[in-house]
C-alpha positions as CSV (number, residue, x, y, z in Angstrom):
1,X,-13.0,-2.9,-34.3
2,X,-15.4,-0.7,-35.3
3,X,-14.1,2.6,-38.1
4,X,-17.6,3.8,-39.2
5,X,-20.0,5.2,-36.5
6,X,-23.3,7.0,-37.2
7,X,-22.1,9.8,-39.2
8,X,-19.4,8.3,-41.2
9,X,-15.5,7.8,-40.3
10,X,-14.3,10.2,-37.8
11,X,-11.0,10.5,-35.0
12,X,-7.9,12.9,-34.6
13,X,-6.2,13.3,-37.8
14,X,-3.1,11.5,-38.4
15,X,-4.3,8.8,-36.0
16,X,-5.6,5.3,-37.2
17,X,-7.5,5.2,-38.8
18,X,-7.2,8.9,-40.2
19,X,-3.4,8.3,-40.7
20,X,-2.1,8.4,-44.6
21,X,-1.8,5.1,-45.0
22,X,-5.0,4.0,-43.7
23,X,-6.7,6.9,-45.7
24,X,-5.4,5.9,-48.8
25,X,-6.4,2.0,-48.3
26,X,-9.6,4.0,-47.9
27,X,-9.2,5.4,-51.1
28,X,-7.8,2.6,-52.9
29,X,-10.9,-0.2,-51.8
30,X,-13.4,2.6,-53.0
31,X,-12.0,3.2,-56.1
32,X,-11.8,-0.2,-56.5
33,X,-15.1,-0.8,-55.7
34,X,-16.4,1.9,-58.5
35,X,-14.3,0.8,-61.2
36,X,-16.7,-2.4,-61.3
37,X,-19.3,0.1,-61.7
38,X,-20.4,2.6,-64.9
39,X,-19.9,5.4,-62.6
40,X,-16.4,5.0,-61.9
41,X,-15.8,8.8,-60.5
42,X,-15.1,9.8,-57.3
43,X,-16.1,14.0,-55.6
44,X,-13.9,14.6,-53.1
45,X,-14.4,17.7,-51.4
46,X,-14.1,18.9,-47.6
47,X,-14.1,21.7,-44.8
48,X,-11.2,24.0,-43.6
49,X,-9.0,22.1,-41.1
50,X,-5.8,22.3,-41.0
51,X,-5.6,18.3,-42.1
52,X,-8.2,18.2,-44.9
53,X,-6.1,18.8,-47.9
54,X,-3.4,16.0,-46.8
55,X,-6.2,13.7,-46.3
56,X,-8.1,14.7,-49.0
57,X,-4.8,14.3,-51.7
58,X,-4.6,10.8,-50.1
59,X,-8.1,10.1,-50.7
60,X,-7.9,10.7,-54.2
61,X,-4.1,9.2,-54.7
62,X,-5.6,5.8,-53.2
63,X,-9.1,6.2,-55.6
64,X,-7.1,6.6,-58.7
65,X,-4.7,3.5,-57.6
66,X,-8.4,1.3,-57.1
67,X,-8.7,3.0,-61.1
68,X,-11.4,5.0,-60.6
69,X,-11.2,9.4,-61.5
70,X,-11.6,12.1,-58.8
71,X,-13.0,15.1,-59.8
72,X,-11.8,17.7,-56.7
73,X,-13.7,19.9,-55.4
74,X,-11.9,21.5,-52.8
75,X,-13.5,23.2,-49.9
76,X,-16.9,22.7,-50.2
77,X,-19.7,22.0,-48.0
78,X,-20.7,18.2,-47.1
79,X,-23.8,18.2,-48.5
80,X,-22.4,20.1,-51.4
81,X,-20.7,17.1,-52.4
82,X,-23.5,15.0,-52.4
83,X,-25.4,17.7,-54.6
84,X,-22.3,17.5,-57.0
85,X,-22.5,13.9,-57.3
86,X,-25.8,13.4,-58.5
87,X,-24.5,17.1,-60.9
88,X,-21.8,14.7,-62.5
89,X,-23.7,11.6,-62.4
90,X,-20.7,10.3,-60.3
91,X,-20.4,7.3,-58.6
92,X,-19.7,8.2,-55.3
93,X,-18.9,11.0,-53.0
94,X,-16.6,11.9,-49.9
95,X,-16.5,14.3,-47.8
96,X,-13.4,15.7,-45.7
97,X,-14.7,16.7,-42.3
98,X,-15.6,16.2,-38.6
99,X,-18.1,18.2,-38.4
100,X,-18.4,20.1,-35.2
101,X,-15.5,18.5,-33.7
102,X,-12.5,20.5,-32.5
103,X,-10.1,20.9,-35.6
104,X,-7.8,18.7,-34.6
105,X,-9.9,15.7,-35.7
106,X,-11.0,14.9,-39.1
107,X,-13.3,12.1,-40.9
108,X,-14.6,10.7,-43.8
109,X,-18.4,10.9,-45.5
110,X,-19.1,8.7,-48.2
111,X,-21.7,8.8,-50.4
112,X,-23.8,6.8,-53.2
113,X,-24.5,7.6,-56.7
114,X,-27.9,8.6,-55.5
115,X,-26.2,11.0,-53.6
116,X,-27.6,9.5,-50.1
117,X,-24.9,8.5,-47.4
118,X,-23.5,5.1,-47.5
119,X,-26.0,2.5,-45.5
120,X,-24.5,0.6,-42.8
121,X,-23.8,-2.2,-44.7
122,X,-21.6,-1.2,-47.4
123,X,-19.7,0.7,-44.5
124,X,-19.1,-2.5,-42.8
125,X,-18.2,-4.4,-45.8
126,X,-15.3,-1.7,-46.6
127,X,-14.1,-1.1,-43.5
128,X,-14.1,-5.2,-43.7
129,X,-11.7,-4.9,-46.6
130,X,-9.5,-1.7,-45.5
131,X,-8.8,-3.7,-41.9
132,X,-7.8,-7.3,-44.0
133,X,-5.6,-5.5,-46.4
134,X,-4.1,-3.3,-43.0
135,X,-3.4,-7.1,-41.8
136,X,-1.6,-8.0,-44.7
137,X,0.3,-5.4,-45.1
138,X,1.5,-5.5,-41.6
139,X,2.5,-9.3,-42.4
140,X,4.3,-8.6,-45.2
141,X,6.1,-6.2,-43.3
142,X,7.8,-8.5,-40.9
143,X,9.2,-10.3,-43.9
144,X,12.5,-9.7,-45.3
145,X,11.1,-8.4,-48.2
146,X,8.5,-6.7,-47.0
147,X,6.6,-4.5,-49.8
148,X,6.0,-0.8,-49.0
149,X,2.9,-0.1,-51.4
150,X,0.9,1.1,-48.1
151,X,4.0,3.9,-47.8
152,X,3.8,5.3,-50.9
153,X,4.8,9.4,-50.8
154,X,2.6,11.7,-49.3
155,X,0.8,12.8,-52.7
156,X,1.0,16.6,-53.9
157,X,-2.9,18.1,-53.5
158,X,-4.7,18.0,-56.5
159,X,-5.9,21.4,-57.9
160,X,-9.6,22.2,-57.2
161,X,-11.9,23.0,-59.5
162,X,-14.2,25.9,-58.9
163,X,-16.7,24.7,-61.1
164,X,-18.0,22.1,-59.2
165,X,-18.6,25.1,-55.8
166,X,-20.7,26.4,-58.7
167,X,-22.6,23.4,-59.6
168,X,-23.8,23.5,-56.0
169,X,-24.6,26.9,-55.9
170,X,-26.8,26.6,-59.1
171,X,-28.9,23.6,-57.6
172,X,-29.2,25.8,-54.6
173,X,-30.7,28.5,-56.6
174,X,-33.0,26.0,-58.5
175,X,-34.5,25.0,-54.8
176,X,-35.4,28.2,-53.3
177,X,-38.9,28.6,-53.1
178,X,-39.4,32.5,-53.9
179,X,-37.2,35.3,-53.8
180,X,-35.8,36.7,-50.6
181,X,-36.9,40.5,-51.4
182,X,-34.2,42.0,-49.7
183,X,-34.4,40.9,-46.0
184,X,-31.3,41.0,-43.9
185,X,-29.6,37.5,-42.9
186,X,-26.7,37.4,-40.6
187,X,-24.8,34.3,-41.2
188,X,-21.9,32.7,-38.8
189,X,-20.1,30.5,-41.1
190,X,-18.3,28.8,-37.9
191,X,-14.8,29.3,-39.6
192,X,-16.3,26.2,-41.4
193,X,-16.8,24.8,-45.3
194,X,-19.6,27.7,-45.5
195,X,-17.5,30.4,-45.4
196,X,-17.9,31.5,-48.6
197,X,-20.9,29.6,-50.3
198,X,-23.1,30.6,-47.6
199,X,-22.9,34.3,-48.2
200,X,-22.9,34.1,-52.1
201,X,-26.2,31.4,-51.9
202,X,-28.4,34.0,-49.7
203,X,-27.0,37.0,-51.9
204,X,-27.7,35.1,-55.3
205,X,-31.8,34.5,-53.6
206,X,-31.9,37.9,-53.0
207,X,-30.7,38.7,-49.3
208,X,-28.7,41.1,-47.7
209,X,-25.7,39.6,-45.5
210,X,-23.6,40.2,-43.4
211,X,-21.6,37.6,-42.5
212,X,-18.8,36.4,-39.4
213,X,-17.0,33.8,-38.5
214,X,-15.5,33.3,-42.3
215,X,-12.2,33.9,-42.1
216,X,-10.5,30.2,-41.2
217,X,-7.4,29.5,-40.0
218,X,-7.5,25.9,-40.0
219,X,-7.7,25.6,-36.6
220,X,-10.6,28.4,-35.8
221,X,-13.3,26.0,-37.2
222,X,-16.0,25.4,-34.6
223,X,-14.3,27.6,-32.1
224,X,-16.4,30.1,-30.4
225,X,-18.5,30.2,-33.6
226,X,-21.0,28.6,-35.6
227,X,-23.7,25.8,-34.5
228,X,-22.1,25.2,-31.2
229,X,-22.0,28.5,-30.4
230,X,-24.6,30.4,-31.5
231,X,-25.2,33.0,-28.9
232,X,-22.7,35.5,-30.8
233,X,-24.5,35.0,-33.6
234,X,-28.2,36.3,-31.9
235,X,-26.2,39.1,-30.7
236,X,-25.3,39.7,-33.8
237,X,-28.4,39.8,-35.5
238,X,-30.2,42.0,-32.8
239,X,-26.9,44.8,-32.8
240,X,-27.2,44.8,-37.3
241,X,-31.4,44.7,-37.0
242,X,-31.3,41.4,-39.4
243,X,-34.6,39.8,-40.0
244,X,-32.9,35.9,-39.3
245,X,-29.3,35.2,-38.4
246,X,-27.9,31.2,-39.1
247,X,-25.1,29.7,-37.8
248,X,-23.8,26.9,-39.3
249,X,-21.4,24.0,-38.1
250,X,-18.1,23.1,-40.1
251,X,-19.3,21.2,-42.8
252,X,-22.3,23.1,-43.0
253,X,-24.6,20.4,-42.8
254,X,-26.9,22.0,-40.0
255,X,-28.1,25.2,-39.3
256,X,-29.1,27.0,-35.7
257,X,-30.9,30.0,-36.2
258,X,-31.8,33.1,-34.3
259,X,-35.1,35.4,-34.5
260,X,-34.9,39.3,-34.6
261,X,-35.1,39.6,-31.0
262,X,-32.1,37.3,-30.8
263,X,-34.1,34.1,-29.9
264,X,-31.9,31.1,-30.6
265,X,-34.1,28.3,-32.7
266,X,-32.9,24.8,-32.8
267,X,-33.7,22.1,-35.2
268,X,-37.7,21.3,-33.6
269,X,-38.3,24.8,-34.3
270,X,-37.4,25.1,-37.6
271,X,-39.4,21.7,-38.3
272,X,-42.2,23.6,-37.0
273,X,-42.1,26.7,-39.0
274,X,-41.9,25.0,-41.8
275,X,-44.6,22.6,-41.1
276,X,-47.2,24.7,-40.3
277,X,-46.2,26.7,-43.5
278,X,-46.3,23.8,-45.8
279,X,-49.3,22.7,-44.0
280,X,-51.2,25.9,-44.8
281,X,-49.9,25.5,-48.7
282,X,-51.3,21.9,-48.9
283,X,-47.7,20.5,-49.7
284,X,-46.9,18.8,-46.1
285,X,-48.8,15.3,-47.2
286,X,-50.0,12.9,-45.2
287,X,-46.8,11.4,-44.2
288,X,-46.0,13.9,-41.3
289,X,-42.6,14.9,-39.9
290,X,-40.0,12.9,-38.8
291,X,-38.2,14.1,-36.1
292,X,-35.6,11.7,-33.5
293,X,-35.7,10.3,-29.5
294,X,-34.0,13.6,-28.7
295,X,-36.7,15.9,-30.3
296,X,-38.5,17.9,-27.7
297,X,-42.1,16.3,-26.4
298,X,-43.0,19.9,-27.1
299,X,-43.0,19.5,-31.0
300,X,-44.8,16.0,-30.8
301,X,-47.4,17.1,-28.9
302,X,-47.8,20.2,-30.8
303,X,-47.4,19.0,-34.0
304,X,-50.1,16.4,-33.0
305,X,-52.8,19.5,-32.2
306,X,-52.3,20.4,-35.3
307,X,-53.3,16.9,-36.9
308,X,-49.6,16.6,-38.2
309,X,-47.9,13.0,-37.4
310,X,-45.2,12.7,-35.9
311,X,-42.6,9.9,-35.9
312,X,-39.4,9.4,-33.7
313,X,-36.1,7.9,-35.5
314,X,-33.2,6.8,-33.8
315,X,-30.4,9.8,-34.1
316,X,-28.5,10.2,-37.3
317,X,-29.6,11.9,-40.4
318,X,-29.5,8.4,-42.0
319,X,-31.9,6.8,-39.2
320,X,-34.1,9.7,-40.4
321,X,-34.1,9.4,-43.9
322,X,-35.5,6.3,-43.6
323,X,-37.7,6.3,-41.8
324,X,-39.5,9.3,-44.3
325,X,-39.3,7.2,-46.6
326,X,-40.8,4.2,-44.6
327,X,-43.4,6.8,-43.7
328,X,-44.1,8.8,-46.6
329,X,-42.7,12.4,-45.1
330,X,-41.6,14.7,-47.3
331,X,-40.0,17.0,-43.8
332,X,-37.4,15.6,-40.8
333,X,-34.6,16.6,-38.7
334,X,-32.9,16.8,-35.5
335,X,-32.7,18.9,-32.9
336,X,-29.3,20.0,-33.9
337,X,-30.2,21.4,-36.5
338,X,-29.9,18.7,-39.2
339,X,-33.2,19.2,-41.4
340,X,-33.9,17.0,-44.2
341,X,-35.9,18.6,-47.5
342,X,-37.3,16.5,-50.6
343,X,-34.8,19.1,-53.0
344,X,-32.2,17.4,-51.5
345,X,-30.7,14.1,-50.5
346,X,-28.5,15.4,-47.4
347,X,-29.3,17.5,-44.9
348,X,-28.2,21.0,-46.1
349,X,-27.9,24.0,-43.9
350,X,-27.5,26.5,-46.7
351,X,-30.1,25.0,-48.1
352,X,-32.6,25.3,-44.9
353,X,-31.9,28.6,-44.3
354,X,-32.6,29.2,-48.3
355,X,-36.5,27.8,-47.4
356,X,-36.6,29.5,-43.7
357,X,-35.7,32.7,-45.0
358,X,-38.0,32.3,-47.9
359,X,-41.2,31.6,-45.7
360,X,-39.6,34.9,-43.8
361,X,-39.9,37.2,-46.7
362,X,-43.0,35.6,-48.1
363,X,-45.0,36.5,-44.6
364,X,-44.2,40.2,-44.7
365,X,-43.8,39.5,-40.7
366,X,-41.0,38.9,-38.0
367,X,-39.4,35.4,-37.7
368,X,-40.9,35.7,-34.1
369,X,-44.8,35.6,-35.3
370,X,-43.8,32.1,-37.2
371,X,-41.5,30.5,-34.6
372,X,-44.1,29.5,-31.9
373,X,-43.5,26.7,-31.1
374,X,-43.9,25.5,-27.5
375,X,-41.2,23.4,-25.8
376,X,-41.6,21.4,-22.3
377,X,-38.4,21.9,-19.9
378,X,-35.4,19.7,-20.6
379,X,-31.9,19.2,-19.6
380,X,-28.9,17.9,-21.6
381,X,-26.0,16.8,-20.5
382,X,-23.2,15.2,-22.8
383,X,-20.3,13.1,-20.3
384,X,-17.0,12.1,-21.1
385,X,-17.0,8.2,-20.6
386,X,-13.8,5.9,-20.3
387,X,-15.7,2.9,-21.5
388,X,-19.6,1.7,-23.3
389,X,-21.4,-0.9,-21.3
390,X,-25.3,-1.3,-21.1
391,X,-26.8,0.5,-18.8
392,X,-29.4,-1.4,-17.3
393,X,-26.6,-4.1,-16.8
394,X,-24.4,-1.7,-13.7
395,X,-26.6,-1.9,-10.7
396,X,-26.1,1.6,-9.4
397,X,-27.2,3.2,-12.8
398,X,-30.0,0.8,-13.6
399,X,-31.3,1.6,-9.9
400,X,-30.7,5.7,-10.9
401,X,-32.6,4.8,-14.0
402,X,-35.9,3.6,-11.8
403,X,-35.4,6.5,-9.6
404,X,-35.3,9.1,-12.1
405,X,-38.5,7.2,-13.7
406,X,-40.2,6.9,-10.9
407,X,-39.8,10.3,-9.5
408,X,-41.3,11.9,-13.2
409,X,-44.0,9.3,-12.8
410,X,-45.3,9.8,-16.2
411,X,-44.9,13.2,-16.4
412,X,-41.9,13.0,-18.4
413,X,-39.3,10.9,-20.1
414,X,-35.5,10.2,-19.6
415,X,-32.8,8.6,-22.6
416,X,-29.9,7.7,-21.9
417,X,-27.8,7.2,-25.2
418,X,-24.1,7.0,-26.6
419,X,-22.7,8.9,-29.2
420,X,-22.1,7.3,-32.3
421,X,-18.7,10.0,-33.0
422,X,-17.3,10.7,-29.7
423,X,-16.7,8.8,-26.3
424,X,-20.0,10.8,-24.9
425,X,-23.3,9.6,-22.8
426,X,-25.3,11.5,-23.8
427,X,-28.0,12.2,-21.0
428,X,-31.5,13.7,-21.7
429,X,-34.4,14.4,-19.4
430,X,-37.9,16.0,-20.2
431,X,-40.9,17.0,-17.9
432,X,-43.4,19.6,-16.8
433,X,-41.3,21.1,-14.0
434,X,-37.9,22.8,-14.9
435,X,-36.6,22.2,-11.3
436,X,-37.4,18.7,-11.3
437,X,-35.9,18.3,-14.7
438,X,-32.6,19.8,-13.6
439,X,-32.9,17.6,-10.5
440,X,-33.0,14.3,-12.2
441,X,-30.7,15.2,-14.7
442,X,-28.0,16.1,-11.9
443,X,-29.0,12.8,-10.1
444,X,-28.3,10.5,-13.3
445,X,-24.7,12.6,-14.3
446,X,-23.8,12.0,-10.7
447,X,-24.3,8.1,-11.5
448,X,-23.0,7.9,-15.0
449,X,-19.6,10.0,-13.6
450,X,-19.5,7.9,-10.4
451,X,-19.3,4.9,-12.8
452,X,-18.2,5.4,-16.1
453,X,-15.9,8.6,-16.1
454,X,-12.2,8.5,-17.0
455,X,-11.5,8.9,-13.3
456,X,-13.9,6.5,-12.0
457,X,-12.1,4.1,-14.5
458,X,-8.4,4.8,-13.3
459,X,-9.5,4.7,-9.6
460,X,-10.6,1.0,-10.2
């Protein structure tokens, strides 16, 4: 059984492993873990769902039971918490929230006293203990006098304290690289952990917002708002005349932007901008960007014009972060928007759209003049699978693999890859013609659907 995937913990909240007693073993093995430590203090924070708070007070119920402090931040943005880590000196850090996922799921973040996500190892070695203690407990259970320390009360929330929101917003202000002058910013908070600290960041730099999507529910985070749906957002910033409108996801831990004419801007161009501007100051290095197999050829090859490396990670913020460092980069991201800085140890979308909209103000021009980038024609397609097997190793897709390869002879690529936080294929195809693209791309869905899809699976 496997509880961490590529970006932490993450399933439908009151589910195993998201239910409250799992969440508190969580909780109890970490602060466990950290009371061995000198750092024996624990942020908790998290985003708006409906579920956060619960799983949040059982968080910190099972930390202090392990004997380790939480200091409780509340609502505040994932990579907020890891700021407020390294603010405290704290041992470790967790973050409430799944992300972009529907609000009916939840997960769990954890980070390091260096503020840096966990690395797979120490994931594997508590989720190790959290499953041998689950067994345990279930044996003691069948006993006649079976203990009940895993069904302890659902614990009252602790209070927040709003010092620690401003903690974060004071190392934001220390990291933005010159004053904003006044340009209008349109931010969609996506109902999300940004609903408030992203307004007050871009007002404290100097920027005028205007702001939607911050008024959550606890169900209205990601829906028809924010990262995953950022076409209200352009529209937005064209109808107000903003100079740059952001959209951010529900932890706020990537950013899609949009230009004043309402282009939308992904993660490859926002590594670009800010490339070729730190290229021009002399402060890119020789170390290049750092982009992932799903970055667009277009950036590569551009990026390589310019006399800029340009390395490929595997996808996950972590995957990235290492490999800068292995590499010497000082710049990385994804395509979705997850963008990597040297202020910071996580990927920060407040914190990108801090720099972005500094380079903005700093150029006296349009967004449009900087965000040139040139992409070559590709197709995503994200498919529901019923089950994970290799590829290569079903007949029918391997043979649509050597189709599809054979048919862009050279002239493209194809990945094929599953997602480490949902039951997705994700499918992605790049070339020189956008009909061909499409074409291939429909060809290998056909396949993946004809074999792996939660129909194909019931019908055999």
């Amino acid at each position: 059984m496997r509880l961490f995937g590529t970006d932490g913990l993450r399933g439908k909240a009151g589910d195993f492993p998201l239910d409250r007693v799992s969440v508190r073993r969580i909780g109890r093995e970490l602060g466990r873990r950290l009371a061995r430590t000198d750092r024996p203090t624990v942020v908790v924070g998290g985003d708006t769902r409906l579920s956060t708070a619960a799983i949040a007070a059982n968080l910190a119920a099972g930390i202090r039971e392990g004997g380790s402090a939480v200091a409780s931040a509340g609502v505040l943005t994932t990579p907020g918490v890891a700021e407020v880590v390294l603010e405290l000196a704290a041992g470790a850090g967790v973050s409430v929230s799944a992300s972009h996922n529907p609000w009916d799921d939840n997960g769990i973040k954890i980070f390091g006293a260096d503020g840096r996500k966990w690395p797979d190892r120490d994931e594997q070695e508590l989720e190790v203990a959290i499953l041998e203690e689950r067994d345990r407990d279930e044996a003691a259970r069948t006993s006649m006098d079976a203990p009940t320390r895993g069904l302890a009360p659902e614990p009252a929330a602790a209070d927040a304290d709003p010092a620690l929101a401003r903690l974060y917003l004071d190392r934001l202000a220390r990291n933005v690289p010159g004053p904003l002058g006044g340009i209008a910013v349109l931010i969609d908070a996506g109902n999300g952990a940004a609903f408030r600290l992203g307004p007050d960041a871009l007002r404290r730099a100097g920027a005028r917002v205007t702001a939607i999507g911050d008024a959550p529910d606890g169900r209205n985070i990601n829906q028809g708002c924010g990262a995953l749906h950022p076409e209200g957002m352009a529209s937005a910033v064209v109808r107000d005349g903003a100079a740059l409108g952001v959209a951010f996801d529900g932890d706020a831990d990537r950013s899609i932007f949009a230009d004043e004419t309402g282009r939308i801007l992904d993660g490859d161009d926002v590594l670009w901008v800010l490339a070729m501007d730190w290229k021009r100051r002399g402060i890119l290095g020789a170390g290049g960007v750092v982009g992932t197999v799903m970055s667009n050829f277009g950036l590569e090859s551009s990026l390589t014009r310019e006399g800029i490396p340009f390395f490929r990670a595997g996808v996950g913020d972590r995957h990235v972060a290492r490999l800068m460092e292995e590499k010497g980069a000082i710049l990385g991201g994804e395509t979705s928007g997850h963008v990597l800085l040297p202020f910071s140890p996580a990927g920060d979308g407040i914190l990108t759209t801090l720099v972005l909209a500094s380079i903005v103000a700093e150029s006296h021009g349009p967004l449009s003049r900087l965000a040139t980038l040139h992409k070559v024609p590709q197709s995503l397609r994200n498919i529901r699978v019923a089950r994970r097997v290799d590829i290569e190793s079903v007949p029918s897709l391997g043979k649509a693999m050597a189709d599809a390869r054979a048919r862009l002879d050279g002239r493209g690529r194809i990945l094929l890859r599953y997602s480490g936080t949902e039951p997705l294929l994700r499918i992605l195809v790049e070339g020189e013609d956008t009909g061909e693209v499409t074409s291939v791309a429909d060809e290998l869905e056909n396949a993946v659907r004809a074999e792996l899809s939660p129909a194909a699976s019931v019908s055999s």
